[in-house]
VEXDREN-2710 file (C-alpha; in Angstrom, 1 decimal):
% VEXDREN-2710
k/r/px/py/pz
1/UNK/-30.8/-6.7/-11.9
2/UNK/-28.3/-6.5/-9.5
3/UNK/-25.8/-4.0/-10.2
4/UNK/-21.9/-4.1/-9.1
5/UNK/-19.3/-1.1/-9.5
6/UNK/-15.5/-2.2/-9.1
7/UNK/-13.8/0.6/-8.8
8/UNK/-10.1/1.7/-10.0
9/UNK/-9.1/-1.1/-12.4
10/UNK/-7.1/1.4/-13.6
11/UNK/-5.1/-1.3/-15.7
12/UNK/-8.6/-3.0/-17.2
13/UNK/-8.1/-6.5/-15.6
14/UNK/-10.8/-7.0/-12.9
15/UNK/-13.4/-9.0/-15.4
16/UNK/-10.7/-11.0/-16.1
17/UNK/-8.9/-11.7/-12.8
18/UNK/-12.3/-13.0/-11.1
19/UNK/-15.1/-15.6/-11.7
20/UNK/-18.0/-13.1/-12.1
21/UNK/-19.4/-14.9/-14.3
22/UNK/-20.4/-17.5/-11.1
23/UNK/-22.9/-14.7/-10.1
24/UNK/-25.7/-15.3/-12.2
25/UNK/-27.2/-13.7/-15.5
26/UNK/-29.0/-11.4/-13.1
27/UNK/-25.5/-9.6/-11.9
28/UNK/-24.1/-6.7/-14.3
29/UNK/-20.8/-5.9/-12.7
30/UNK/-19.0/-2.2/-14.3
31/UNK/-15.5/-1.5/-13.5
32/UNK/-14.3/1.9/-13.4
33/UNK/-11.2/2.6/-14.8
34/UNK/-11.1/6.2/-14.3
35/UNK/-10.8/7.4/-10.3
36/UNK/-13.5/9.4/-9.1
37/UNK/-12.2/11.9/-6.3
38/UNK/-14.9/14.0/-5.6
39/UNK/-17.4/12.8/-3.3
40/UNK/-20.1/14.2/-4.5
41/UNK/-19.6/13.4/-8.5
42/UNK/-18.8/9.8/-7.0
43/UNK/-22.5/9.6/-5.2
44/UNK/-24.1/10.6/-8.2
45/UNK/-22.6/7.7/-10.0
46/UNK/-22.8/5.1/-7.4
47/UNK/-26.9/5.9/-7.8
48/UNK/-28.5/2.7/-8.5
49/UNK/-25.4/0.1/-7.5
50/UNK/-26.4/-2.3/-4.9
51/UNK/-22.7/-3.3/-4.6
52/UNK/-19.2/-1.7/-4.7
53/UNK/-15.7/-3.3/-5.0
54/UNK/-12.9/-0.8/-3.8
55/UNK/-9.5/-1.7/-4.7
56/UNK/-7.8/-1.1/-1.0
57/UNK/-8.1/2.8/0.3
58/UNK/-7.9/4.2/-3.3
59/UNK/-11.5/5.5/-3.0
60/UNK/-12.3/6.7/0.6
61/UNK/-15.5/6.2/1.8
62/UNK/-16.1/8.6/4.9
63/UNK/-19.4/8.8/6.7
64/UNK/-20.9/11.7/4.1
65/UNK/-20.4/9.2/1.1
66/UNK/-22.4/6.2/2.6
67/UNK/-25.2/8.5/4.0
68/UNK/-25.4/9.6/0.2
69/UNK/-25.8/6.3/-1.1
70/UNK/-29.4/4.7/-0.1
71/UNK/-29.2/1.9/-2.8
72/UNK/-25.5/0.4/-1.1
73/UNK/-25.9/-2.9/0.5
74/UNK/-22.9/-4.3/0.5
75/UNK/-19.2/-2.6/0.3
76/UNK/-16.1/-5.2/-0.3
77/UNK/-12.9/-3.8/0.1
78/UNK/-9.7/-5.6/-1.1
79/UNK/-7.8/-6.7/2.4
80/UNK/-9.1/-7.3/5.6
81/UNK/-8.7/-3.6/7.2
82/UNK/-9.5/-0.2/5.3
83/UNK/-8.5/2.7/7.0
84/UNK/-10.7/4.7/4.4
85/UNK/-13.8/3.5/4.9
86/UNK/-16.0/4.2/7.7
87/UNK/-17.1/0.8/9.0
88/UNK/-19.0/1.7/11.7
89/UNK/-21.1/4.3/10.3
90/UNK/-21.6/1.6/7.0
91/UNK/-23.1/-0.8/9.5
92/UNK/-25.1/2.0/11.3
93/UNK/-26.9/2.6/7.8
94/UNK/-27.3/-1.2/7.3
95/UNK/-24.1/-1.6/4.9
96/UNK/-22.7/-5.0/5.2
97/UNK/-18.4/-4.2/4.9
98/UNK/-16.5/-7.5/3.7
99/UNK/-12.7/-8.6/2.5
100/UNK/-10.3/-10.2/1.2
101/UNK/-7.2/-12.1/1.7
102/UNK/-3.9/-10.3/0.5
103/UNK/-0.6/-11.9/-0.3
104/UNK/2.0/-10.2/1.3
105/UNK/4.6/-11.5/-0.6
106/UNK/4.0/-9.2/-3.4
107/UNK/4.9/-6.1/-1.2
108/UNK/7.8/-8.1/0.2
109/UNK/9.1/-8.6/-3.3
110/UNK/8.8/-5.2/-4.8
111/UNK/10.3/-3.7/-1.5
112/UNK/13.5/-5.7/-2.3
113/UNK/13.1/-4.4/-6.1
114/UNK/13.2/-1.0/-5.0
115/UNK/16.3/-1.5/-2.9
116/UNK/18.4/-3.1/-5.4
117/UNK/16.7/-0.6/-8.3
118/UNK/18.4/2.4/-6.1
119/UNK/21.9/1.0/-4.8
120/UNK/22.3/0.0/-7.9
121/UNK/21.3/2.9/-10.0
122/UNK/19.3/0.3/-12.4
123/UNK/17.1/3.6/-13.6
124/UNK/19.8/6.1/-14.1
125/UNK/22.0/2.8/-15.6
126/UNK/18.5/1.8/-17.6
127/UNK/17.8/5.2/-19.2
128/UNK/21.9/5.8/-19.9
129/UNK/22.4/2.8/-22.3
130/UNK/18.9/3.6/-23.9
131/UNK/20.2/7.0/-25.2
132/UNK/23.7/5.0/-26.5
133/UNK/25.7/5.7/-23.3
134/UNK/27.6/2.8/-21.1
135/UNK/28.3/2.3/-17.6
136/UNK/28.0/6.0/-16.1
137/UNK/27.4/5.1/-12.0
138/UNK/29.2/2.8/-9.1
139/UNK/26.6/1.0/-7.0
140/UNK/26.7/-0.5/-3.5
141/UNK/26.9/-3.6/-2.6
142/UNK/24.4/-5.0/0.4
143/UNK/26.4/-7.6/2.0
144/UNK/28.0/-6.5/5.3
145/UNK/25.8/-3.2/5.5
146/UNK/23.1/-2.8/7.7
147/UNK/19.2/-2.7/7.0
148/UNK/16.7/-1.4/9.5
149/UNK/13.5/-2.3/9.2
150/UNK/10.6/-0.1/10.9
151/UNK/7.6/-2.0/11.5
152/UNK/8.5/-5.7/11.9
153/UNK/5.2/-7.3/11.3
154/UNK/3.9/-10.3/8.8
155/UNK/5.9/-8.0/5.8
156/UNK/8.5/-6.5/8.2
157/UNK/9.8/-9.8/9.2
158/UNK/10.1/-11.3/5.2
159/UNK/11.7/-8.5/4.7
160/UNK/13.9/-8.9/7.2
161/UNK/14.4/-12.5/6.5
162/UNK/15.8/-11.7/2.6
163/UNK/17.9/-9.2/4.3
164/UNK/19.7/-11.7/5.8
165/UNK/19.9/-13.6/3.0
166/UNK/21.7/-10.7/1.4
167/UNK/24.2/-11.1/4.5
168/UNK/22.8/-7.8/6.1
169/UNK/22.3/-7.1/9.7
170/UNK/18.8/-6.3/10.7
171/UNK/18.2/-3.8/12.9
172/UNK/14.3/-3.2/14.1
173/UNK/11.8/-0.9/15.6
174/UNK/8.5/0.0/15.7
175/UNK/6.3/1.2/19.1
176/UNK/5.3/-2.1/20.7
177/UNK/8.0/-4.3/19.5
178/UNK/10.0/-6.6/21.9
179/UNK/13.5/-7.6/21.8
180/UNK/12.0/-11.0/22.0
181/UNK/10.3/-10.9/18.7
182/UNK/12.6/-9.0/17.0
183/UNK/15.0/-11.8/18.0
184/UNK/12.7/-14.5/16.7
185/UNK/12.8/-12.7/13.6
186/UNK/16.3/-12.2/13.3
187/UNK/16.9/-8.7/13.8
188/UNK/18.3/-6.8/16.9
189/UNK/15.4/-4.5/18.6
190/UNK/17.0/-0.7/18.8
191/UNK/15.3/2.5/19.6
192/UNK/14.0/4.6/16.5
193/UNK/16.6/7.2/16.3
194/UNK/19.5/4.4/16.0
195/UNK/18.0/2.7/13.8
196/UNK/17.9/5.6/11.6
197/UNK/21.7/6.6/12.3
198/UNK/22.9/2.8/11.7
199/UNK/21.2/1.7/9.1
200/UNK/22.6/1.9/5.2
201/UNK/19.2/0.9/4.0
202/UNK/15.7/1.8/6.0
203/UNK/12.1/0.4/5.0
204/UNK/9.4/1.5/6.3
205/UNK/6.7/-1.3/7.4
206/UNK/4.3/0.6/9.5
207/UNK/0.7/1.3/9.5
208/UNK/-0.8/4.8/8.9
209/UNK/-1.9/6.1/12.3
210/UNK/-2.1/9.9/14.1
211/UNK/1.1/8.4/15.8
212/UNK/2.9/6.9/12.6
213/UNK/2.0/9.9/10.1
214/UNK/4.7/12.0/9.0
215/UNK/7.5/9.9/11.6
216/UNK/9.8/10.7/8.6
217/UNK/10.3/14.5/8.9
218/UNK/13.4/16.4/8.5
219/UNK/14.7/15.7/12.0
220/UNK/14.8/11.7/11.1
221/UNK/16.1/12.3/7.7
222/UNK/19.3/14.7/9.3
223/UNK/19.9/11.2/11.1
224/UNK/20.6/8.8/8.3
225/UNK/24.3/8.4/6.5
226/UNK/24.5/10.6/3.4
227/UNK/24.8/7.0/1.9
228/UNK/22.0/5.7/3.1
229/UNK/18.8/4.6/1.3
230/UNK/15.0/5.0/2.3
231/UNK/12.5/2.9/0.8
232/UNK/8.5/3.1/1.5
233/UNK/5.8/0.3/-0.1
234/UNK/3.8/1.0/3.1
235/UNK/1.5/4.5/2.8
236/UNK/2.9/7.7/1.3
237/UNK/2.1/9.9/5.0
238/UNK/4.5/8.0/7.1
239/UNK/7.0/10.5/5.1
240/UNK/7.2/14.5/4.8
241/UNK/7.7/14.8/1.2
242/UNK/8.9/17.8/1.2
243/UNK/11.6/17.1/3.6
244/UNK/12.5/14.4/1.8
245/UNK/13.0/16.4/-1.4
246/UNK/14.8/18.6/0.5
247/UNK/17.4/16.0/1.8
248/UNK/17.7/14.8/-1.6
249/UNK/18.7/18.0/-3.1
250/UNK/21.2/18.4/-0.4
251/UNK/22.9/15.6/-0.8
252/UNK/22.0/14.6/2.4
253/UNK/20.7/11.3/1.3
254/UNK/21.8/8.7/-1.2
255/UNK/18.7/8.1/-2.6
256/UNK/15.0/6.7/-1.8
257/UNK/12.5/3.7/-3.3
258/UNK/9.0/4.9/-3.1
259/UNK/5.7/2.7/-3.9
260/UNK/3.4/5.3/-2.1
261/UNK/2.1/8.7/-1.6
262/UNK/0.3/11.3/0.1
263/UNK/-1.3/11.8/-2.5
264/UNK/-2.6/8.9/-5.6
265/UNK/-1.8/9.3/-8.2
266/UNK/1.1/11.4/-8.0
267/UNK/0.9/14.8/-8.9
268/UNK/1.9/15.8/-12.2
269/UNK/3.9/18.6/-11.1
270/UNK/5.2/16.6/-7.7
271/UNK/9.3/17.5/-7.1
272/UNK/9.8/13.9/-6.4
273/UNK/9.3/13.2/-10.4
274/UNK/12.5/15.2/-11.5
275/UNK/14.7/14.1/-8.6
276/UNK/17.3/11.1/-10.2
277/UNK/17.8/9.4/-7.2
278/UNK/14.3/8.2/-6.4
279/UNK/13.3/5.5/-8.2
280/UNK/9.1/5.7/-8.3
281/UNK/6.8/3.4/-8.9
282/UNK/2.9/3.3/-9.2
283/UNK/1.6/1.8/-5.7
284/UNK/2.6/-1.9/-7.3
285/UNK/2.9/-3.9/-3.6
286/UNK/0.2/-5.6/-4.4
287/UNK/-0.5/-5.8/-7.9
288/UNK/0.6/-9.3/-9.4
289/UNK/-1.7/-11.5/-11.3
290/UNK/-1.4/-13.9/-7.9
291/UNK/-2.8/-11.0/-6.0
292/UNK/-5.3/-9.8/-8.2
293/UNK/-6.7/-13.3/-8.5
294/UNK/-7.2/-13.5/-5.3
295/UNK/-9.0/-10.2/-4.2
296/UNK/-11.5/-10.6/-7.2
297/UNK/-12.0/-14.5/-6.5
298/UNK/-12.6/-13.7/-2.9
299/UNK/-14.8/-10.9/-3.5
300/UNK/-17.0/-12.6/-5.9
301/UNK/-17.5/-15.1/-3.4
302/UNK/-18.1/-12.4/-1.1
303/UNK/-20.6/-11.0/-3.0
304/UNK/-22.4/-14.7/-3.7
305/UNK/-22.3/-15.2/0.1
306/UNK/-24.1/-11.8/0.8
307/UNK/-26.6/-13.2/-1.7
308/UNK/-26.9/-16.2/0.0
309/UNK/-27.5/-14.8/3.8
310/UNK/-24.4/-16.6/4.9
311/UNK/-21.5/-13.1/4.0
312/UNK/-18.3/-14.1/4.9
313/UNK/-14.9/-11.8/6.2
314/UNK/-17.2/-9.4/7.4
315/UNK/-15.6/-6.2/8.5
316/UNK/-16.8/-4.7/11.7
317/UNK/-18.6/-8.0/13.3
318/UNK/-18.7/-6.4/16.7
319/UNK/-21.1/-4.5/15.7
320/UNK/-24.5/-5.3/14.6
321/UNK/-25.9/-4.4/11.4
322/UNK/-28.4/-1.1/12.2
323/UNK/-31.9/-1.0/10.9
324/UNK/-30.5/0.5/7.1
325/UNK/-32.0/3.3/5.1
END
């Protein structure tokens, strides 16, 4: 029997969303709803599962973790790249490391939910008339102010697009864009630090690197209008929390959309949950029944190919599988 953990379907729909069933009688396949941070409590119940499913870079999966799991064959991560897991060591210890397909749409959307949810107060507005009270905020408008979008890749750039929809100017950055290409997509290419003092709304569209994390520090934040608005649906680090909190408190900054983290889920006692001008939401970029369907159709067939000797979207192809455990 081969066994299968997918891990954090923290909303129960992973049997549902795929066509496990196509695997056979001789497939169980577990999903974990409950997280499992701890490496070591997370080995001990991998023991015996020839196959894992991680849902993006929710569960890392470091070098220590894959020594400590001589049954792993085959790791499938959700996207094609996966910061937390270490694919070369994997296919050192003769783990195969495959993916998915992601639709970028659904990050593209809720990025422009979390703009509108905060210019125009929608949760302050939301919880007001709940508890009997009527109209208690002014929003802002979007047409004629200016967006500045860092990180104008295949999200950056629909981003962009529906900003000028809204009638927004688009100004860009990121470290290796060209004026060029910020031109084909619209926007006008302008060093980081004007981009930050221009901008009425900034969204961040960058990956998590040693040269991205914490860009976002108190310095950048002392940039932006006092009306301005920051939104992240990209990776919790590229921001100091704290500073943030900080700039909130002081009125420094109008108000922020955040989708990630540094750390998920978010603390219990994080400052960020009692400030009324964030609007927070659970890591949703990706999850829509069009996305889901599509990393757990595309990593069933993952798994069959494995099965088969023909794996598909394999992760680390430059580098041959090693001689295994």
């Amino acid at each position: 029997m081969l066994k299968i953990a997918v891990l954090d379907d923290y909303q129960s729909v992973a049997l549902a969303s795929g066509p496990w069933r196509n695997l056979g009688p001789d497939v169980e396949v577990v999903p974990w709803q409950v997280h499992i941070a701890d490496p070591g409590d997370l080995a001990r119940r991998l023991e015996g599962y020839q196959v894992v499913v991680a849902m993006r870079e929710r569960t890392p999966f470091p070098a220590a973790l894959l020594a400590a799991l001589p049954d792993l064959r085959l790791l499938v991560t959700t996207g094609m790249q996966n910061a937390a897991i270490d694919v070369a060591t994997a296919r050192r210890l003769g783990i195969m490391v495959c993916g998915t397909e992601s639709d970028l749409s659904s990050t593209v959307e809720l990025t422009w939910a979390l703009v509108l949810a905060v210019t125009r107060n929608l949760a302050l507005e939301d919880a007001a008339v709940r508890s009997g009270g009527w109209r208690h905020t002014v929003g802002r408008g979007l047409r004629g102010d200016v967006l500045g979008v860092m990180g104008l890749g295949r999200i950056g750039s629909q981003v962009a697009a529906i900003g000028r929809a809204f009638g927004m100017e688009v100004l860009a950055w990121s470290q290796n864009l060209t004026a060029e290409r910020a031109q084909a997509a619209g926007a006008r290419l302008v060093d980081a630090d004007d981009l930050l003092r221009g901008s009425d709304v900034v969204s961040l569209h960058l990956r998590l690197s040693e040269r991205t994390r914490g860009l976002i520090g108190a310095r950048e934040l002392g940039l932006m209008k006092p009306s301005a608005v920051l939104v992240n649906t990209s990776r919790g680090p590229l921001v100091d929390e704290p500073a943030l909190v900080a700039s909130l408190a002081a009125g420094t900054l109008r108000g922020a959309g955040l989708d990630v983290y540094d750390q998920e889920p978010l603390a219990v006692d994080s400052p960020l949950r009692s400030r009324p001008e964030v609007v927070l939401s659970p890591h949703l970029g990706y999850v829509t029944e069009q996305s889901y369907a599509l990393f757990y159709g595309q990593a069933v067939a993952d798994v069959a190919a494995f099965l088969s000797g023909a794996p598909v979207r394999v992760l680390g192809d430059e580098h041959p599988l090693g001689s295994g455990r």
